[in-house]
C-alpha positions, 0 to 999 in steps of 0.5 A: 497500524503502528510504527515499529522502530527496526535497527538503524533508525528505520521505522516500519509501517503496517497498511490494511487494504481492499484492492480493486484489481482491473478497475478504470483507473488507479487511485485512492478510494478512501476507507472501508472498515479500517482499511484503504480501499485502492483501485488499480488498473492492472488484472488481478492475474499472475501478480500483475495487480500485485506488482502494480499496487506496489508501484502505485504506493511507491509513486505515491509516497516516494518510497522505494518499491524494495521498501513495500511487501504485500505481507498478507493476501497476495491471492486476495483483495484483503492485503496487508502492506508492510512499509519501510521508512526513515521517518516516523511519518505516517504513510497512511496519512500521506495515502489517505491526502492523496485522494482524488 
């Protein structure tokens, strides 16, 4: 998980996650052997869990959903999300303070 510098002042941050497909609520669960455990609603079938975590993170940081990939894991709940930032400020923190 470290901040990549990208042309033009943008900053690039790498989140390990277990995803929870078709869980009760979506929500942060906290950490698991250095990955974000994240709960999503949504099943786990034709990339609708997929799409959904991508907008949890989006509503959560403020960040563009153009500006979060699933790079790794797209048929699996072990994901890698790349994000794209302005700031060097660390998304993982920001995810980890949002715990319910």
């Amino acid at each position: 998980m470290t901040d990549k510098t990208v042309p033009e002042g943008q900053f690039t941050e790498t989140i390990p996650l277990i995803v929870t497909a078709g869980s009760g609520n979506s929500s942060i669960a906290g950490m698991h052997n250095g990955r974000l455990k994240v709960r999503i609603t949504s099943p786990p079938h034709r990339g609708r869990a997929n799409r959904a975590l991508i907008e949890f993170i989006s509503k959560k940081t403020k960040i563009p959903k153009k500006d979060i990939e699933i790079i790794s894991g797209l048929k699996s709940p072990m994901k890698e999300v790349v994000i794209r930032k302005k700031t060097g400020e660390s998304i993982l923190n920001i995810l980890i303070n949002s715990i319910e």
